[in-house]
N, C-alpha and C positions, 0 to 999 in steps of 0.2 A: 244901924238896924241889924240886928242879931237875923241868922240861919232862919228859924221858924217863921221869923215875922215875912222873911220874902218868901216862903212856902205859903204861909198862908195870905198873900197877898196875891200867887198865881192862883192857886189856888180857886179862888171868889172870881178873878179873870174868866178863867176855865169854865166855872157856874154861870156866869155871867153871857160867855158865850154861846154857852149850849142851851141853854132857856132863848136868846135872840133866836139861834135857828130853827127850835122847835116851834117858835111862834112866826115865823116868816113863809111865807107859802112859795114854794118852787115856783119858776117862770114855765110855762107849757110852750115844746114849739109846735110849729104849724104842724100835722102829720097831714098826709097824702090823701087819709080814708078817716072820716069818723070813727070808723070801729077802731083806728090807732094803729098799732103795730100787725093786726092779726092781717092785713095783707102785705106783707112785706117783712124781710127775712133782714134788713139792717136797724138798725134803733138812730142811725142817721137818715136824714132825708137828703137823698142826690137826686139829681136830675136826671131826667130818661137821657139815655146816652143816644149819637145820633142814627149811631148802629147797631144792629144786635151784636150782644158782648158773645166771642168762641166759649164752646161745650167747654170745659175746664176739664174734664175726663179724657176727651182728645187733644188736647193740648197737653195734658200730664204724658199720657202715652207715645205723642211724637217724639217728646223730648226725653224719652228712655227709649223707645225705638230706636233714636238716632243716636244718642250714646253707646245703645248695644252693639251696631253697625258698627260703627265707627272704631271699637275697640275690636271687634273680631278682625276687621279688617287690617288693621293697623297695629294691633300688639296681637296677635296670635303665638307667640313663644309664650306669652303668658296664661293661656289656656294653656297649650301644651304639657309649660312645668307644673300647674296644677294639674295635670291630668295623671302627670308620673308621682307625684301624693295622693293619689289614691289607693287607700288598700286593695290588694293584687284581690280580683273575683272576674268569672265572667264577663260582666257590666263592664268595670271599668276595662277591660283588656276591648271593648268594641270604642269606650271611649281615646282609649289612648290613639286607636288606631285611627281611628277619625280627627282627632287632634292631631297627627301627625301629619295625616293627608290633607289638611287644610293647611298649618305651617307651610309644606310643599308648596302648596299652591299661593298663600302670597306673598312668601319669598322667592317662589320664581318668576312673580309679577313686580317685583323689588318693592313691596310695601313694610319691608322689615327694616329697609335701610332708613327710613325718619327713626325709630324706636336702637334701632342702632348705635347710630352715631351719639343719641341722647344717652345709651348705653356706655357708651367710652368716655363723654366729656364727666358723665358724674363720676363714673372709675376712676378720671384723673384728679378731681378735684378730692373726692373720699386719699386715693393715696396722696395728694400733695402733702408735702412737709415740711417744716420750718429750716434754715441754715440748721446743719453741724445735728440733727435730728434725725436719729436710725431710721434707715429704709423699713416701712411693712410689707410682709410677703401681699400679693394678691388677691383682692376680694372678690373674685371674679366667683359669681356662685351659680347656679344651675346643670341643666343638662349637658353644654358646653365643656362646664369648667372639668379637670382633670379633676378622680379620685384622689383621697388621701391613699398615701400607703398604709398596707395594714399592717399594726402591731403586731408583731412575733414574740 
C-alpha cells in the first residue's frame, strides 16, 4: 500500500470518528441543585466536608506572616546588606539605621549563629578544590568582607 492510500485510510478513520461523537449524547452527572452549577463554584461534585473548610485569605496570610517573622528574626544581616544598597537619601539613612539596630539586637540574642555557621559551611564548600587545583582567594562578600584595594 502506497503513502496516500494510508493517508486516506486515516483519514475516513478520523471522519468516521468525529460523526460517532457528534452523534453520541454526553452522560450528565448528578449535580447538587437543578439549576446546575449556578450554586456552586467547582464543576466537580464533592461532598459537604465534615468541617467548615479555613478562610484561605488567612491561611495565605499566616503563612507569609510567619515567613516574614521568621526571616527578620533569623537572617537579619540580610536586611542589613540590603539596606547598605540603597541609594544614599534621607529615607534610606533612617533605614540603614534601623537595620543596624535590629542586626544589634539579634545577634546579641545569638540568632545569627544558625545563618552563620550555614554562612561558613557553603564558603567551604564554594572554596573546596580538586587535588593539585589552584587555591581561589575568598568569596566572602558583604558588609564584613574587607575592601578591595583601590587602583592607583
Amino acid at each position: 500500500m502506497s503513502d496516500p492510500d494510508k493517508h486516506s485510510d486515516t483519514t475516513g478513520e478520523a471522519d468516521n470518528a468525529r460523526e460517532e461523537v457528534a452523534q453520541t449524547e454526553p452522560a450528565r452527572a448528578p449535580l447538587p441543585d437543578v439549576e446546575g452549577l449556578a450554586h456552586t463554584m467547582s464543576p466537580v461534585d464533592l461532598p459537604e466536608p465534615d468541617q467548615p473548610l479555613p478562610n484561605p485569605l488567612a491561611w495565605t496570610f499566616t503563612v507569609i506572616a510567619t515567613a516574614g517573622i521568621f526571616l527578620a528574626l533569623f537572617n537579619s544581616g540580610s536586611i542589613r546588606s540590603w539596606s547598605y544598597e540603597l541609594k544614599p537619601s534621607p529615607v534610606s539613612e533612617h533605614v540603614v539605621s534601623a537595620s543596624e539596630g535590629w542586626f544589634n539586637v539579634t545577634s546579641s540574642a545569638g540568632l545569627e549563629v544558625p545563618v552563620d555557621a550555614m554562612r561558613g559551611w557553603w564558603k567551604g564548600v564554594q572554596n573546596a578544590r580538586f587535588p593539585g587545583q589552584d587555591p581561589t582567594p575568598q568569596t566572602e562578600t558583604g558588609p564584613e568582607a574587607e575592601a578591595p584595594e583601590p587602583v592607583q
